[in-house]
KOLGU-4560 file (N, C-alpha, C; in nm, 3 decimals, padded with zeros to 5 digits):
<recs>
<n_xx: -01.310 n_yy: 00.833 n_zz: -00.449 ca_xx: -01.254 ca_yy: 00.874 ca_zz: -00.324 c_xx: -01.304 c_yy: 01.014 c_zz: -00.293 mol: A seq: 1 type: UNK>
<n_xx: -01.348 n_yy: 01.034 n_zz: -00.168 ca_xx: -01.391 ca_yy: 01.148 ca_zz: -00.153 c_xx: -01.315 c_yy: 01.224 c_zz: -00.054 mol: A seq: 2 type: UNK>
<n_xx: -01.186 n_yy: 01.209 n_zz: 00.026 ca_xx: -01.151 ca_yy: 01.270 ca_zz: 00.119 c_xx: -00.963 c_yy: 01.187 c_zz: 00.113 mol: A seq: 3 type: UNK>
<n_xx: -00.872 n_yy: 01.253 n_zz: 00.090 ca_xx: -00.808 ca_yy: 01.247 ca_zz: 00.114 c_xx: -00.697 c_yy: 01.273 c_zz: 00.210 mol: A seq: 4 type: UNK>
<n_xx: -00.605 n_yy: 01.245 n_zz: 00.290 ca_xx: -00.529 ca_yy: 01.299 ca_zz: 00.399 c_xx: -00.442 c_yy: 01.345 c_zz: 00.342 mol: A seq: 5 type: UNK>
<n_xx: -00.355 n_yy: 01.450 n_zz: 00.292 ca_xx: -00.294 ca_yy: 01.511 ca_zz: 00.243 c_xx: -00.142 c_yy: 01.556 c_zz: 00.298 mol: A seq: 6 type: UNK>
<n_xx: 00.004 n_yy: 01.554 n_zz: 00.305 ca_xx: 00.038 ca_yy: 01.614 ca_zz: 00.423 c_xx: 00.129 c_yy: 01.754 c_zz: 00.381 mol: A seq: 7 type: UNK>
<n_xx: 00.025 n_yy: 01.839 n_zz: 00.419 ca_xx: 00.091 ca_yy: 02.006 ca_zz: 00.340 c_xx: 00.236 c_yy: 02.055 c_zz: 00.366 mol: A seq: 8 type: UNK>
<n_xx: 00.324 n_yy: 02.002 n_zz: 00.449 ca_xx: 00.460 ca_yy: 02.016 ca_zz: 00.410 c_xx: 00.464 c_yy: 01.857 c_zz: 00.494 mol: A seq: 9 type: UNK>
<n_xx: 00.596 n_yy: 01.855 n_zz: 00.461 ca_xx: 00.699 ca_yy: 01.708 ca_zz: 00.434 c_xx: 00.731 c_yy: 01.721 c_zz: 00.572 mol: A seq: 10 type: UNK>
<n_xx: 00.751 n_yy: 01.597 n_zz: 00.650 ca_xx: 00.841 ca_yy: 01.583 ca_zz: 00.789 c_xx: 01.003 c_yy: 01.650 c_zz: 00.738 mol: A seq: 11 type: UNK>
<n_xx: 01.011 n_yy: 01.703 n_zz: 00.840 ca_xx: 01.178 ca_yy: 01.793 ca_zz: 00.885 c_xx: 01.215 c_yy: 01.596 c_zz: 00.924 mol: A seq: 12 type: UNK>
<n_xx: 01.357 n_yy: 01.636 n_zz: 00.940 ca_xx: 01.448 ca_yy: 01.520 ca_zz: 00.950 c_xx: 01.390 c_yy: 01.520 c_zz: 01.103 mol: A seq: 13 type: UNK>
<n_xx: 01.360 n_yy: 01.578 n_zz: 01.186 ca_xx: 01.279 ca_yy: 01.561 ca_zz: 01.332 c_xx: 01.169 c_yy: 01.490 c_zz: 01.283 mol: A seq: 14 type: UNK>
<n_xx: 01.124 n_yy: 01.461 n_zz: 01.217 ca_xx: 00.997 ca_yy: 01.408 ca_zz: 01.167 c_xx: 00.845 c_yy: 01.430 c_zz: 01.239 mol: A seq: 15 type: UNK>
<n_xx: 00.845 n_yy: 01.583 n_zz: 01.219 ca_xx: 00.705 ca_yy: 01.622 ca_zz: 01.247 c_xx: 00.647 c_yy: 01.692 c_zz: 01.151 mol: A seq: 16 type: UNK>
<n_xx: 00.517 n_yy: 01.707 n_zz: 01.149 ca_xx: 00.412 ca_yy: 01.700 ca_zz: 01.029 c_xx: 00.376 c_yy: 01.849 c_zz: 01.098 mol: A seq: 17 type: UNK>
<n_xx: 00.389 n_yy: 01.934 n_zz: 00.977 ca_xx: 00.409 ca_yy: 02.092 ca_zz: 01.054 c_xx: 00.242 c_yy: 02.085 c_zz: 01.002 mol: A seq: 18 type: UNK>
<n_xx: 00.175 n_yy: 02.030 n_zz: 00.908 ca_xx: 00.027 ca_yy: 02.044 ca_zz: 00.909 c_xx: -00.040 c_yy: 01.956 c_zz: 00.796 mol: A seq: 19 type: UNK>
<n_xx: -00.161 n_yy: 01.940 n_zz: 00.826 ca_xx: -00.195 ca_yy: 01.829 ca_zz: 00.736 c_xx: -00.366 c_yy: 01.856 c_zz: 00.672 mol: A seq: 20 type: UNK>
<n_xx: -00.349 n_yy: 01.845 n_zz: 00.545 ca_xx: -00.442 ca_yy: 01.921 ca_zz: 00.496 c_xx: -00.540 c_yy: 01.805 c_zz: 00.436 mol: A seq: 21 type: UNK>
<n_xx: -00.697 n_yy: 01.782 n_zz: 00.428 ca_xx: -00.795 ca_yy: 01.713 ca_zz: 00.388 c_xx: -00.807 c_yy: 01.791 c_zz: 00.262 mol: A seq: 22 type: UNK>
<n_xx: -00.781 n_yy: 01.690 n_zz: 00.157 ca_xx: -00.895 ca_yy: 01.692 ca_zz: -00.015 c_xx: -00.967 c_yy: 01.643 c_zz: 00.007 mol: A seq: 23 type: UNK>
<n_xx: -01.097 n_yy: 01.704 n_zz: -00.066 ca_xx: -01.254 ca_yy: 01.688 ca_zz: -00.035 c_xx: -01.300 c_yy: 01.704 c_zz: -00.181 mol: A seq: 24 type: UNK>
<n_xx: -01.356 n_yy: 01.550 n_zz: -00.219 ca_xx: -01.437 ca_yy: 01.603 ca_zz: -00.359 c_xx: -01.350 c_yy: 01.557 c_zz: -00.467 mol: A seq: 25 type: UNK>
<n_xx: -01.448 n_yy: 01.499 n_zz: -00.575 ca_xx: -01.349 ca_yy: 01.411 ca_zz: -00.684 c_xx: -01.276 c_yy: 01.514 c_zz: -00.759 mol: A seq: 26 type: UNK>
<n_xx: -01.312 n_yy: 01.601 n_zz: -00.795 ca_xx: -01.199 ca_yy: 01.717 ca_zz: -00.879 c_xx: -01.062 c_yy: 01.728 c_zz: -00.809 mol: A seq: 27 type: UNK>
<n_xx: -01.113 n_yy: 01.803 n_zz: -00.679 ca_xx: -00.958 ca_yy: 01.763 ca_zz: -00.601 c_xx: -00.863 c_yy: 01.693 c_zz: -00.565 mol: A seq: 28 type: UNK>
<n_xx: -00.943 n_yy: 01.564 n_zz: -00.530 ca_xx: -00.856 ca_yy: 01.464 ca_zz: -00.514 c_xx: -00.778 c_yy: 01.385 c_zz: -00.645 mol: A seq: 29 type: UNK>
<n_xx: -00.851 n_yy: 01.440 n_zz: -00.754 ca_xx: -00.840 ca_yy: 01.345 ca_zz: -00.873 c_xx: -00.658 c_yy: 01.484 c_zz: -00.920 mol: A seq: 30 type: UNK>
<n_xx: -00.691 n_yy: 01.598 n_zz: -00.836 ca_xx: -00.573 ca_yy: 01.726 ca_zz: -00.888 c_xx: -00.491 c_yy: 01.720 c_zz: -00.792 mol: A seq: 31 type: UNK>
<n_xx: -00.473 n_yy: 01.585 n_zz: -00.702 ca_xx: -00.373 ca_yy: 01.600 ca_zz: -00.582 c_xx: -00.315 c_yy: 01.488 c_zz: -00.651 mol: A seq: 32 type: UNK>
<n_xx: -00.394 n_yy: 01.398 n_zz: -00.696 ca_xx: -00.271 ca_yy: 01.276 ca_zz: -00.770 c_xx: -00.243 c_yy: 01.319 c_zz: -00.909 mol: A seq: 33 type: UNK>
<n_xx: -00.265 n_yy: 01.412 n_zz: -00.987 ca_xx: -00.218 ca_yy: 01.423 ca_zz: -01.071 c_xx: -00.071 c_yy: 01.525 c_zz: -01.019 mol: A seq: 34 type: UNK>
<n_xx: -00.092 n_yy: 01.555 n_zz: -00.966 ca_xx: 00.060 ca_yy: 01.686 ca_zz: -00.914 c_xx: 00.133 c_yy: 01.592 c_zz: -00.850 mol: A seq: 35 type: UNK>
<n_xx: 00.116 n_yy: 01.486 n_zz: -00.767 ca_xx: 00.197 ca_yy: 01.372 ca_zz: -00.721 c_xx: 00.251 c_yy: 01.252 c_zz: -00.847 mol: A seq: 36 type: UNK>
<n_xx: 00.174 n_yy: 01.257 n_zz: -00.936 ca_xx: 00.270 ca_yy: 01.157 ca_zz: -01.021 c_xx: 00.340 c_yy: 01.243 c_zz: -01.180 mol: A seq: 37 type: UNK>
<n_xx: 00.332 n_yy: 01.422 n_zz: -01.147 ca_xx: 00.401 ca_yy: 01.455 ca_zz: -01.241 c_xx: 00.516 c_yy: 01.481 c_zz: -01.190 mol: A seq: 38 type: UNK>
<n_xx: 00.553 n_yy: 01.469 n_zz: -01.059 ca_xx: 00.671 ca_yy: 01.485 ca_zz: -00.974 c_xx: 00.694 c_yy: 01.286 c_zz: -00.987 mol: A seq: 39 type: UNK>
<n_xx: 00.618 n_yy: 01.267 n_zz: -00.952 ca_xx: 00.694 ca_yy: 01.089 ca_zz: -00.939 c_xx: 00.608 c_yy: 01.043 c_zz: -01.047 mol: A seq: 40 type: UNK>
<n_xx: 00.630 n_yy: 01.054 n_zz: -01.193 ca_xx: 00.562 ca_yy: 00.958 ca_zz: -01.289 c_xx: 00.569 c_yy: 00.825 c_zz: -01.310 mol: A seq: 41 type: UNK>
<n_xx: 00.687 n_yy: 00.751 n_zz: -01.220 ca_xx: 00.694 ca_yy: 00.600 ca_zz: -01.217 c_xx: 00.677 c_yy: 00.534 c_zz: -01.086 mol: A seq: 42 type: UNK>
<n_xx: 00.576 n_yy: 00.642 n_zz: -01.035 ca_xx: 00.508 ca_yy: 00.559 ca_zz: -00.930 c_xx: 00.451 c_yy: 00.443 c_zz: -00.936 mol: A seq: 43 type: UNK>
<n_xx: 00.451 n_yy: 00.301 n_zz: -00.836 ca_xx: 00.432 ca_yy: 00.232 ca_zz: -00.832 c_xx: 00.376 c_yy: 00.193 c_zz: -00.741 mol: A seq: 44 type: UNK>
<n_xx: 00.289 n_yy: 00.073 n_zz: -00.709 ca_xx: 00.233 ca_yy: 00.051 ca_zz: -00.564 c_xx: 00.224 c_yy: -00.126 c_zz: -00.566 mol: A seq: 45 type: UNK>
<n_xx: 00.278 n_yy: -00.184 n_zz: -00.482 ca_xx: 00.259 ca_yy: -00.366 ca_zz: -00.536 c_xx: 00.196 c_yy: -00.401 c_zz: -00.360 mol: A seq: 46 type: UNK>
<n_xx: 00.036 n_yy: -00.408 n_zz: -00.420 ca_xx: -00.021 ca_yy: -00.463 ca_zz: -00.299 c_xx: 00.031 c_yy: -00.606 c_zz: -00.206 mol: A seq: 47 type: UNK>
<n_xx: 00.032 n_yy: -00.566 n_zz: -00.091 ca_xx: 00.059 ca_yy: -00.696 ca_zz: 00.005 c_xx: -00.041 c_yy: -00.774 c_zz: 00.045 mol: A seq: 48 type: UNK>
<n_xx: -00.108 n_yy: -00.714 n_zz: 00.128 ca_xx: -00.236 ca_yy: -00.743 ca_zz: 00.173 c_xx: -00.369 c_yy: -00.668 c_zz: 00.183 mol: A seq: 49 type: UNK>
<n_xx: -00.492 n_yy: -00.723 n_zz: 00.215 ca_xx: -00.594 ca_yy: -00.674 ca_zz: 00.188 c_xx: -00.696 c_yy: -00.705 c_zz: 00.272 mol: A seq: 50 type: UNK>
<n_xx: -00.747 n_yy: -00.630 n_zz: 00.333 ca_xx: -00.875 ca_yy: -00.662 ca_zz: 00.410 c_xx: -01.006 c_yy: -00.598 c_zz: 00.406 mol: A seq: 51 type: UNK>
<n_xx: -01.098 n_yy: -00.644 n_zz: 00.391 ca_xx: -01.222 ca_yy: -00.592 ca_zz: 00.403 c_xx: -01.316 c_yy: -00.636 c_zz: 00.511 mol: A seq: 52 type: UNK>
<n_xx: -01.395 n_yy: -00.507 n_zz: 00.561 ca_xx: -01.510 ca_yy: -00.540 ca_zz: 00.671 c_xx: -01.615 c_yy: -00.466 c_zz: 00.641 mol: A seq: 53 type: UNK>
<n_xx: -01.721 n_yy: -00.452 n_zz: 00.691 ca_xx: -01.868 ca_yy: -00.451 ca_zz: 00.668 c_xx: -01.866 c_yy: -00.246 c_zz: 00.637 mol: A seq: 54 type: UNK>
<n_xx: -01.764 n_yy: -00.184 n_zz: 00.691 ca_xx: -01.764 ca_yy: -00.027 ca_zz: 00.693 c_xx: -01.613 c_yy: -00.019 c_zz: 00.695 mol: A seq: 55 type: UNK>
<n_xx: -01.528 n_yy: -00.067 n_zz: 00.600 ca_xx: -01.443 ca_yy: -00.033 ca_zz: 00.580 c_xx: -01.309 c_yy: -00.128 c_zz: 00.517 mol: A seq: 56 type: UNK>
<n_xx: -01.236 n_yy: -00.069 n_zz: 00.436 ca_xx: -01.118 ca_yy: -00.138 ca_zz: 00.381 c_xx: -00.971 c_yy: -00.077 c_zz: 00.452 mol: A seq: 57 type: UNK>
<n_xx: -00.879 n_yy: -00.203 n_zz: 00.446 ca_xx: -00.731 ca_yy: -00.166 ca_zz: 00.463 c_xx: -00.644 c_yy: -00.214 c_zz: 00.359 mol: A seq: 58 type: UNK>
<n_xx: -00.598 n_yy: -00.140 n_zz: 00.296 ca_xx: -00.421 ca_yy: -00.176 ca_zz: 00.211 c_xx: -00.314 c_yy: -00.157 c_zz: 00.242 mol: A seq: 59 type: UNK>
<n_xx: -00.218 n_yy: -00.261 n_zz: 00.240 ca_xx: -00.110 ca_yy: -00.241 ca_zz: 00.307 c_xx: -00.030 c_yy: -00.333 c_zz: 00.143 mol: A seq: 60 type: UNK>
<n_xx: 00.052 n_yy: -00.214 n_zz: 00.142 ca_xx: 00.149 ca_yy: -00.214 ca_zz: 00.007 c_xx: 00.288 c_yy: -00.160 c_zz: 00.033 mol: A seq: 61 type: UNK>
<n_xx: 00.407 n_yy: -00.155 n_zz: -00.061 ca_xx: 00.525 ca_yy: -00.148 ca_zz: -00.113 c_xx: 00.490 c_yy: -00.023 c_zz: -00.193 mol: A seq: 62 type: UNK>
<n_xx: 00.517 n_yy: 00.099 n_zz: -00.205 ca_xx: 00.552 ca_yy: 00.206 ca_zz: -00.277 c_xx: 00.667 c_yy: 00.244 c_zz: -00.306 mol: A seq: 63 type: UNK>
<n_xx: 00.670 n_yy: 00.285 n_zz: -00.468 ca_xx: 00.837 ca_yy: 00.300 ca_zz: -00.513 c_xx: 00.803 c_yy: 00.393 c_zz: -00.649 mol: A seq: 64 type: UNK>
<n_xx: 00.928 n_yy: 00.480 n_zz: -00.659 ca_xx: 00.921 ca_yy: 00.558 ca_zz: -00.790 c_xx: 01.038 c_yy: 00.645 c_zz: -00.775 mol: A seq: 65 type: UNK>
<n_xx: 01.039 n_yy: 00.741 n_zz: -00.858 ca_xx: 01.180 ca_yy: 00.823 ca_zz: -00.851 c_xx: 01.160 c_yy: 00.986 c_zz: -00.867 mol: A seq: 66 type: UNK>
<n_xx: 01.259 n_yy: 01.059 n_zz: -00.748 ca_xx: 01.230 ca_yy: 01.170 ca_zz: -00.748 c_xx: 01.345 c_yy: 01.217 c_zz: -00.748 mol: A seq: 67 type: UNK>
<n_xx: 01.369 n_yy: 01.378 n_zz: -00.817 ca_xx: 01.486 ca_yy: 01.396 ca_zz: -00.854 c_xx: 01.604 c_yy: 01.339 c_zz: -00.907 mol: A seq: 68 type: UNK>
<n_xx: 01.568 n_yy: 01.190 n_zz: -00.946 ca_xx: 01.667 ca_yy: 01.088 ca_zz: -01.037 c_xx: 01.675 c_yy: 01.014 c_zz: -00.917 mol: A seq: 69 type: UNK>
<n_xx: 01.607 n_yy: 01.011 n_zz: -00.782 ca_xx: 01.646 ca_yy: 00.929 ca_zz: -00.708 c_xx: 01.554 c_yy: 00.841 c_zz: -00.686 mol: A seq: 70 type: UNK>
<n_xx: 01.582 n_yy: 00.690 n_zz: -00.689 ca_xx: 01.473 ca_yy: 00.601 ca_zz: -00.665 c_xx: 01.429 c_yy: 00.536 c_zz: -00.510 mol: A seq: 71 type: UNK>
<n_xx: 01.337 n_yy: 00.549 n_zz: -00.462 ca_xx: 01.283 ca_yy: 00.556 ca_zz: -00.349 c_xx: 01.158 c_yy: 00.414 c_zz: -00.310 mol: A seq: 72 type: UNK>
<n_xx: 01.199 n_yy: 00.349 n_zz: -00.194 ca_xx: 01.065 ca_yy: 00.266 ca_zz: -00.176 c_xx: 01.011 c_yy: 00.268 c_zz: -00.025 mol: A seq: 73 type: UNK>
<n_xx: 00.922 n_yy: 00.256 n_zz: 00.023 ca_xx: 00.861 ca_yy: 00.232 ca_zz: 00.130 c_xx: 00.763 c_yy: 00.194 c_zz: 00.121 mol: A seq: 74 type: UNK>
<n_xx: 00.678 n_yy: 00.134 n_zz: 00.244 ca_xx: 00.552 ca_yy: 00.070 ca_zz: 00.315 c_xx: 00.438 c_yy: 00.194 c_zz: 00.284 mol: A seq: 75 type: UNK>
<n_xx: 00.338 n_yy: 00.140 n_zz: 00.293 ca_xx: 00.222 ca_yy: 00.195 ca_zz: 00.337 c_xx: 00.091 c_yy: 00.152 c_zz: 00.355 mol: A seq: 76 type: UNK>
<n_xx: -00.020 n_yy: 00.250 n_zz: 00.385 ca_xx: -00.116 ca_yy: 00.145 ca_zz: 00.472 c_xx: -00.259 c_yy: 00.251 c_zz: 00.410 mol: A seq: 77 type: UNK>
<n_xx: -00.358 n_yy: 00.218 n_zz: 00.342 ca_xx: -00.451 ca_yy: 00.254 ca_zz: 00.366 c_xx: -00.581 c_yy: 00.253 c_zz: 00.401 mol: A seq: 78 type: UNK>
<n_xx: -00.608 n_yy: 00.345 n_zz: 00.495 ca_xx: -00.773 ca_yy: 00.232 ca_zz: 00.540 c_xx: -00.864 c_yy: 00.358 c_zz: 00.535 mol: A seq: 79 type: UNK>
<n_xx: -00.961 n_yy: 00.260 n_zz: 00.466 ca_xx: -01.036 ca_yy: 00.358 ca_zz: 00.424 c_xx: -01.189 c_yy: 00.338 c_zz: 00.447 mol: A seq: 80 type: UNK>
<n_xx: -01.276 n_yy: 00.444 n_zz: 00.477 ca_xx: -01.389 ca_yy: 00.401 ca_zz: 00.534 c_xx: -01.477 c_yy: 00.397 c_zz: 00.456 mol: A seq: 81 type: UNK>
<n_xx: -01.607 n_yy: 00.290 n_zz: 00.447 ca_xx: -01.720 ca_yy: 00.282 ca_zz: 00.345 c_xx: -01.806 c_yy: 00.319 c_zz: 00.422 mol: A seq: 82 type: UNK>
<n_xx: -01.946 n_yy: 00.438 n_zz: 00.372 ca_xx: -02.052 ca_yy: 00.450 ca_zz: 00.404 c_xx: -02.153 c_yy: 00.465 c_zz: 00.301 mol: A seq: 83 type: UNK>
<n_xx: -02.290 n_yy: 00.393 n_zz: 00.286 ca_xx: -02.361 ca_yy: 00.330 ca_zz: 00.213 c_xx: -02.249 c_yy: 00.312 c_zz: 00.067 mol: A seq: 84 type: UNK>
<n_xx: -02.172 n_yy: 00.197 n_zz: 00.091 ca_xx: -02.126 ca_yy: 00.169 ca_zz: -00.022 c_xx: -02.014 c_yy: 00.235 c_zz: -00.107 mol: A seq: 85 type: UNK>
<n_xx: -01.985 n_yy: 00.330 n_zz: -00.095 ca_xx: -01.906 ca_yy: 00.447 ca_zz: -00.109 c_xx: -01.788 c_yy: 00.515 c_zz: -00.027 mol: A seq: 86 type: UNK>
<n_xx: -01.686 n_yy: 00.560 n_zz: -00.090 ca_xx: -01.578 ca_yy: 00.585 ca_zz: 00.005 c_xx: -01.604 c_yy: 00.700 c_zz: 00.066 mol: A seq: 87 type: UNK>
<n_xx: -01.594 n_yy: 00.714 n_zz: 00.245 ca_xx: -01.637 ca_yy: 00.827 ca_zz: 00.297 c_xx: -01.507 c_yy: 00.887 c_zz: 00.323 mol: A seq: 88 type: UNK>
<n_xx: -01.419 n_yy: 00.837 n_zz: 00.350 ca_xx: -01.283 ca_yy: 00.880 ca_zz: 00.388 c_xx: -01.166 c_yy: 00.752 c_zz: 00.328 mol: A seq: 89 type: UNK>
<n_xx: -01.088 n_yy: 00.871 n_zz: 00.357 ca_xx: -00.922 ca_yy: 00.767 ca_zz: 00.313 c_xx: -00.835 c_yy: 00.811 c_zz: 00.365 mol: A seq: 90 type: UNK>
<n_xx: -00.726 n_yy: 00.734 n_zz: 00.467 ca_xx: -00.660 ca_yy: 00.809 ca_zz: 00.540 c_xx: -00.524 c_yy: 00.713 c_zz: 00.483 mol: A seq: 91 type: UNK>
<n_xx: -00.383 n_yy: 00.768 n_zz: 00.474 ca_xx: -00.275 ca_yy: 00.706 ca_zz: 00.398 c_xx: -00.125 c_yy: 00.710 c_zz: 00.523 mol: A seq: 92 type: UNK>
<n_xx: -00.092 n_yy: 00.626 n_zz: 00.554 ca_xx: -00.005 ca_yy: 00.605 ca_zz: 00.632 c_xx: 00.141 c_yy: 00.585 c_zz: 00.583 mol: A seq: 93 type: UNK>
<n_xx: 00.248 n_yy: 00.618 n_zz: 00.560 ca_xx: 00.347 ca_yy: 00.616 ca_zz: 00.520 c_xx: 00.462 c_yy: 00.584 c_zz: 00.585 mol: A seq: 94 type: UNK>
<n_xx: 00.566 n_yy: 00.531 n_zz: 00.558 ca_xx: 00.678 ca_yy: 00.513 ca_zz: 00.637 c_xx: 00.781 c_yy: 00.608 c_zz: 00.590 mol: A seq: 95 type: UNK>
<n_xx: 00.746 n_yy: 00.724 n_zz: 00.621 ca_xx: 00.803 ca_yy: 00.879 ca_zz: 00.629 c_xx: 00.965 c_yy: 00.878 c_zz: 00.648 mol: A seq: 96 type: UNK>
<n_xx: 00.979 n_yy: 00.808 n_zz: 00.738 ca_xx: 01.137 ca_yy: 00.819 ca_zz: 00.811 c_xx: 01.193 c_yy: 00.728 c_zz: 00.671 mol: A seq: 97 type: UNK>
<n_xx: 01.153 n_yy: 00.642 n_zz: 00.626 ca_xx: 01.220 ca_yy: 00.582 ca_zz: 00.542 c_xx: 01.233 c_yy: 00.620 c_zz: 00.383 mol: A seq: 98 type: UNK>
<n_xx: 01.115 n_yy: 00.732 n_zz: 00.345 ca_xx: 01.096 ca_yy: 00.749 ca_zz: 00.257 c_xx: 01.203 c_yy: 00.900 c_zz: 00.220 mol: A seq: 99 type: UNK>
<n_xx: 01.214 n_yy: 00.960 n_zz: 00.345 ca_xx: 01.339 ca_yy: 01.110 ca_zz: 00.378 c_xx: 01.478 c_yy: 01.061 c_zz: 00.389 mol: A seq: 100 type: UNK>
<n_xx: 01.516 n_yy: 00.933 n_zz: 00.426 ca_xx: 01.617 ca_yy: 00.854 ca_zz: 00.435 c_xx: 01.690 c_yy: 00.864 c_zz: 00.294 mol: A seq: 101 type: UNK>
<n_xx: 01.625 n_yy: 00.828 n_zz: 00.190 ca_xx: 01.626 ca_yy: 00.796 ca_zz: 00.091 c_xx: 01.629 c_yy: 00.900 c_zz: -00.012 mol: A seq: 102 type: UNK>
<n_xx: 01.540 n_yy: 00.949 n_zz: -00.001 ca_xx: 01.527 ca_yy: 01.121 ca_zz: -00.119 c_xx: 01.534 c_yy: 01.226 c_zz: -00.061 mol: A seq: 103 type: UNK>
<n_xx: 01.517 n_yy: 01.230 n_zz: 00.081 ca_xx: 01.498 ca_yy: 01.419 ca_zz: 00.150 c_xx: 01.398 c_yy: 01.427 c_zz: 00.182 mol: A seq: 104 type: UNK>
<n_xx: 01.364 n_yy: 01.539 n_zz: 00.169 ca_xx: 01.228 ca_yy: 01.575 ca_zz: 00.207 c_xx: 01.127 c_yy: 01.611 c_zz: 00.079 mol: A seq: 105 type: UNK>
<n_xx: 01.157 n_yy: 01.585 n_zz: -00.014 ca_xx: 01.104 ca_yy: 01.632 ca_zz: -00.115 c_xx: 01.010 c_yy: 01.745 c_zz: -00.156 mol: A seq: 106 type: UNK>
<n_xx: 01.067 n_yy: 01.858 n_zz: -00.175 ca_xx: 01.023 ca_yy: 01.951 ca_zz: -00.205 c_xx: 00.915 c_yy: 02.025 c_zz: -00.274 mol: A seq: 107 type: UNK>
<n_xx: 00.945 n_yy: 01.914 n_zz: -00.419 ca_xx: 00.895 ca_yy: 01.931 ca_zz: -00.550 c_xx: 00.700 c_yy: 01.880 c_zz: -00.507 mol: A seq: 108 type: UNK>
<n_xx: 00.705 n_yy: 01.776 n_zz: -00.424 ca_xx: 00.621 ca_yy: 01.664 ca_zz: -00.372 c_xx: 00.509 c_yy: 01.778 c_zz: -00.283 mol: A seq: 109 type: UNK>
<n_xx: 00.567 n_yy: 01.780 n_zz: -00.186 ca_xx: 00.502 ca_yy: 01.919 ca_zz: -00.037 c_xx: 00.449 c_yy: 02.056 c_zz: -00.101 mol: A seq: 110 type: UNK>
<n_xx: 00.551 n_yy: 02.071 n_zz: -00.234 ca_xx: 00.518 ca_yy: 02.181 ca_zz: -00.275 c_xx: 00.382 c_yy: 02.165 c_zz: -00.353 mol: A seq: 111 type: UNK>
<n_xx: 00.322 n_yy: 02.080 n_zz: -00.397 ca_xx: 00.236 ca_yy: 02.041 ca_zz: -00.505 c_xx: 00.112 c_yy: 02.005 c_zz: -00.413 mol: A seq: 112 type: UNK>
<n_xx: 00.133 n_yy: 01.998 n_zz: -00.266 ca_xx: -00.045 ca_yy: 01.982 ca_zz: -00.228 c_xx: -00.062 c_yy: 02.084 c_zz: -00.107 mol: A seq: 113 type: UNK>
</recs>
């Protein structure tokens, strides 16, 4: 993966994205999921569906794990673009409102990318 969508603080219960930051480059991206699953180490992801086309993939999955002792699940979606063969981008869609519903805004999470 070479580009990740990142989102540098957490939606407010208004649910707006005060800014959103791109990882670029396997070191980084490989140090944005490691700070995301030492905050959620029983992350999980149980694929739904799957599609592929000639310049690009989509996943659409179930995400679940526990933060602050609290256990949490929602949707998500990723589509991600191939150029010569290789991931040029990855963009990650979340069901935000449902995921703040549930745990907050998570702090520990926003604080780590």
């Amino acid at each position: 993966m070479s580009t990740i969508a990142a989102n540098g603080d957490m939606p407010r219960k208004d649910n707006r994205l005060d800014r959103v930051a791109l990882v670029n480059g396997r070191v980084p991206v490989r140090d944005l999921i490691g700070s995301l699953l030492r905050f959620v180490p029983d992350l999980h992801f149980e694929a739904k569906r799957f599609y592929v086309g000639p310049d690009h993939i989509v996943l659409e999955y179930g995400m679940s794990g526990t933060s602050d002792g609290t256990h949490f699940v929602c949707d998500g979606v990723d589509v991600i673009a191939v150029t010569d063969g290789l991931v040029a981008r990855k963009d990650t869609y979340l069901d935000l409102v449902a995921l703040i519903d549930q745990v907050g805004v998570l702090p520990q999470i926003a604080a780590a990318v």
